[in-house]
LUMTOR-896351 format. One record per residue (C-alpha): z, y, x. Coordinates in steps of 0.1 Angstrom, whole numbers, plus 5000, padded with zeros to 4 digits. Each point is the difference from the previous one (the first is absolute). Layout:
ZYX
...
END
This chain:
770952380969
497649874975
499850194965
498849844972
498550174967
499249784969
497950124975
501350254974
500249814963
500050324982
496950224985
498950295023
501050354982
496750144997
499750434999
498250214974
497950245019
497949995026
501650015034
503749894992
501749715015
499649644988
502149715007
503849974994
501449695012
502249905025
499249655029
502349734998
501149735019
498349704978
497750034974
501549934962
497849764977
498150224972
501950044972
497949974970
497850324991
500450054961
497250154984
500350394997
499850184969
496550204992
500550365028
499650324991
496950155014
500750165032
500550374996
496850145020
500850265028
499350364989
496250085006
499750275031
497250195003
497749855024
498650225026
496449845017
500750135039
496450175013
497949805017
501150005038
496550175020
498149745024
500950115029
500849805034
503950125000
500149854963
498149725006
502849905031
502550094978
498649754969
499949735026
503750065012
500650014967
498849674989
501049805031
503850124992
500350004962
500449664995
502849975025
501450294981
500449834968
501149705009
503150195015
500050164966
500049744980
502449835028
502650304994
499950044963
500449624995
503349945022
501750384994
501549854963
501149715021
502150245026
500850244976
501749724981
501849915030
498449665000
499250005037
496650145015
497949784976
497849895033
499649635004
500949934969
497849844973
500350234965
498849794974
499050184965
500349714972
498350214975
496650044997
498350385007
499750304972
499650324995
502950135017
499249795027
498950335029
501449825034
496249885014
496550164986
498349734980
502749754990
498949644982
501149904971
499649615007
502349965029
504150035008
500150155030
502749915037
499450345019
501950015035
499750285029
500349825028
500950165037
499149715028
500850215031
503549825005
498849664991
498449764974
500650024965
499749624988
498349964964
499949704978
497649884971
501349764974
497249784988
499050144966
497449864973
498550334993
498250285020
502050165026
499150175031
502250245026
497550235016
501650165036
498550325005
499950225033
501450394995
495850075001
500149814965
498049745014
500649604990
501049825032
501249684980
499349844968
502349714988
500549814967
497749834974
496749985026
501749925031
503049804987
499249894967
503449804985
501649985034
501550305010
500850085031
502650155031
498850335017
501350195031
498450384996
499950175035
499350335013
496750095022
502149945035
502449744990
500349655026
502149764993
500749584985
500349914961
501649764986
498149694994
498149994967
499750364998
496850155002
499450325021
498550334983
499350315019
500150354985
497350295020
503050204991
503950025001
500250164966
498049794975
500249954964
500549644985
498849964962
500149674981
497949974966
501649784976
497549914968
501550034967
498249784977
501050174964
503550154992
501349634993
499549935035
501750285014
503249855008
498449705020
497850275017
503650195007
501749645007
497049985030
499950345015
503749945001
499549695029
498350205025
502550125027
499750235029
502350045029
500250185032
501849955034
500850345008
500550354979
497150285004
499550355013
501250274977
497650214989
501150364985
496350164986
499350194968
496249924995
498850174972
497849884968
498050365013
500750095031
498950315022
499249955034
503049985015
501249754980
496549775002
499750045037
503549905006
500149694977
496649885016
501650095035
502949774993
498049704988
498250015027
503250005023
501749734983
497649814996
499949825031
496049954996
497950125033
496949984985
501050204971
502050255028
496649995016
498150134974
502350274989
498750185033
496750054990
502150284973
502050145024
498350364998
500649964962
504049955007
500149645005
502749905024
501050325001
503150214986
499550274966
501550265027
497249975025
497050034979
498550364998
500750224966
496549944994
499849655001
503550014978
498150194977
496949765001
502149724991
502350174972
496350134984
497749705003
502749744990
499550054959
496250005003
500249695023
502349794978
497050084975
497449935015
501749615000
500549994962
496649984990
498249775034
502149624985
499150064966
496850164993
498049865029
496649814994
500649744974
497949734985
499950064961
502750245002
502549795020
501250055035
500249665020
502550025030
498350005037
500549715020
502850145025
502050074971
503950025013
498249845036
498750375010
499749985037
499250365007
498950104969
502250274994
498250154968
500249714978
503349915014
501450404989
498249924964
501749694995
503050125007
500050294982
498949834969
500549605005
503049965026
500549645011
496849894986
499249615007
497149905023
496849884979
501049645012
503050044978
499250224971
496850184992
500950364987
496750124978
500950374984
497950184977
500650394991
496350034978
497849784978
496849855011
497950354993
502750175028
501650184974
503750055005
502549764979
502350264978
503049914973
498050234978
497449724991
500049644993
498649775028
499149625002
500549775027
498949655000
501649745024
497549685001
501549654999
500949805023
500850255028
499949825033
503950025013
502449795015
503050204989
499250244968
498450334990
501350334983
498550314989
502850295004
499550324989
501250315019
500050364997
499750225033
502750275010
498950345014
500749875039
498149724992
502149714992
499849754972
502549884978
500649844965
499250184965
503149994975
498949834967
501849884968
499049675008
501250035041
496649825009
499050115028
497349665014
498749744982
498449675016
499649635001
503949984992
500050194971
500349774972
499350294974
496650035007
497149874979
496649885020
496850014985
498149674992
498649985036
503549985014
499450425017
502850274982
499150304991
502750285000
500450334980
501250305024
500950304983
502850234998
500949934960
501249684992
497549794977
500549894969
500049634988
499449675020
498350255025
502850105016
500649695018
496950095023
501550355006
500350135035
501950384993
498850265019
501450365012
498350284979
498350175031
498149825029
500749625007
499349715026
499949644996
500849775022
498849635003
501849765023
499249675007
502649785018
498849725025
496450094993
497249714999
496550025023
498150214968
502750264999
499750035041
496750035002
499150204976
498349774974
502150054972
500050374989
502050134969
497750154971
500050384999
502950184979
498650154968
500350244977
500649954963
501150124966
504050084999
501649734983
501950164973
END
């Protein structure tokens, strides 16, 4: 019997802290036309969670045990948190009792703030679809409505990686129909429907939205509304707590069990190469001093990833992405990074992610001092460009800074800005608000350490190979 899921016309219930649960909706049998959005009164700044003291772990010794261990490490984490972030997105869902929130498309029609703690590194330019799909008891079919404004739906394998891109670039105005299969599925279509195969059973679907000012955020609601997912079968429970910080047991298990379900020999295959880490292998059988290996290295090796996507080699002070961004093959180190700190990034071809955590002298951007950051004119995009600002969490994540103002991006949309003569903008970051006409060039900043982030959506040749660089961040008097 075929069961059918339209997309969820309600805004996702978004949690406060850090590790929580995220969506609240409920699928339904035929997706309801947007309702207008009306335009919501000025926030509250979101209350900040209470500071903990942060405790650097010691640096783990260089020895060939560790080193095995890293690598085990790093081949499993991303798999990890993808079941993490698959879990704490579909638990509101269940609790609710709204059904297993699995093949169903969970539409937020409100754009990301400060409270927004489901995914590291949320945009501020985009309303987002998210759907957990399970393809081991059949395809789930997927639509795309033809929409005049930047849209993509991005299929990512339980590795994090991008197996399929569709929207803007590959369908422009027309839209398209989609059957998503698993790894080992065989089988006909229906005519007119094109055929797209996961690596994995358990993937995550994510459709981007652009939201071109808060005027347009009903049309952008209205359009996100019009893409529909449904699926022929139901999917395989799955009961797993998996931890924001997990010990050993809990790591091992979670990889274990992506692995498993995932239905991807290749991935299955490479898993062996860790099996004298635990791989494959059950909490129980693994010596007491490989259990305490794991429960003692974990910390330090969760650190040891904050730092490498961030604060690598930059030109000017900014970090350009590599080019295997979310394609990383067996690159397990920058695949661990990213998801630790940029889960469901977009490949370069899409959106080019450029991140900057000091100034052009390498010293480290802080809230305490007044920066400036010049964008040039005429930035060579197909889609658009924001600058977001983001303040890291002790594990390593990046979310939103609460301001009076609730900016949290700024970019080609925002109609507040002022350019200089030569058509480049020049913005203010700081943690106190400016005074005067200036503030209209204000990014707000966290008091302590900060990162910004650039993204450029369907970048142009000079963006992709490396011809047009940003100008270095720099320091300058506070702005009173």
């Amino acid at each position: 019997m075929r069961r059918h899921w339209g997309i969820v016309a309600v805004a996702l219930a978004l949690a406060t802290q850090p590790g929580d649960a995220a969506p609240a909706s409920a699928p339904a049998k035929k997706a309801a036309p947007a309702k207008p959005v009306a335009k919501p009164a000025p926030a509250k700044p979101a209350a900040k969670p209470a500071a903990a003291a942060i405790i650097t772990p010691a640096p783990l010794p260089d020895t060939p045990e560790i080193q095995a261990l890293r690598r085990a490490f790093r081949f499993g984490f991303a798999p990890y948190e993808m079941l993490r972030t698959r879990q704490m997105q579909i638990s509101r869902v269940s609790a609710a009792g709204m059904g297993t929130g699995i093949n169903a498309l969970v539409p937020r029609l409100t754009l990301a703030d400060a409270n927004t703690r489901d995914v590291t590194t949320p945009n501020n330019d985009t309303l987002y679809g998210s759907a957990w799909l399970d393809l081991a008891q059949g395809p789930v079919f997927f639509s795309i409505p033809g929409l005049n404004r930047y849209h993509s739906a991005a299929l990512m394998s339980i590795t994090g990686d991008v197996v399929a891109l569709l929207g803007t670039r590959t369908n422009g105005r027309t839209g398209g129909r989609y059957a998503i299969v698993g790894p080992n599925w065989r089988g006909d279509l229906p005519a007119g429907v094109e055929m797209v195969r996961s690596q994995s059973n358990d993937a995550w679907l994510l459709v981007r939205v652009v939201v071109n000012g808060e005027e347009d955020l009903a049309a952008a609601a209205d359009g996100l509304t019009r893409f529909t997912l449904s699926a022929v079968a139901g999917d395989t429970p799955l009961d797993l707590k998996v931890p924001t910080r997990p010990d050993g047991q809990a790591f091992l298990t979670t990889v274990n069990t992506a692995i498993e379900r995932s239905g991807d020999a290749l991935l299955a295959n490479r898993a062996t190469q860790f099996a004298d880490q635990g791989l494959g292998r059950t909490w129980d059988s693994l010596t007491p001093e490989q259990q305490k290996l794991w429960n003692d290295s974990l910390p330090a090796l969760i650190h040891e990833l904050r730092a490498g996507l961030f604060d690598g080699d930059g030109i000017d002070g900014w970090v350009y992405p590599p080019f295997n961004m979310a394609l990383y093959g067996e690159d397990d180190d920058l695949r661990a990074r990213v998801a630790l700190g940029g889960l469901a990034a977009l490949p370069r071809i899409e959106a080019v992610y450029v991140s900057a955590s000091k100034d052009g002298q390498g010293r480290r951007l802080t809230g305490d001092k007044s920066w400036r950051v010049k964008i040039p004119a005429n930035v060579p995009v197909g889609g658009f460009w924001s600058l977001t600002m983001y303040e890291q969490t002790q594990d390593g994540r990046l979310f939103f800074v609460p301001n009076e103002l609730n900016r949290f991006a700024v970019g080609d949309r925002s109609q507040h800005l002022r350019p200089e003569r030569d058509g480049s903008i020049e913005l203010f970051v700081q943690a106190t608000k400016p005074s005067g006409e200036r503030v209209v060039n204000w990014l707000p900043a966290p008091k302590g350490n900060f990162i910004l982030m650039f993204r450029a959506y369907l970048p142009g040749a000079p963006l992709l190979d490396g011809s047009f660089r940003l100008p270095p961040v720099t320091e300058d008097e506070m702005i009173p």
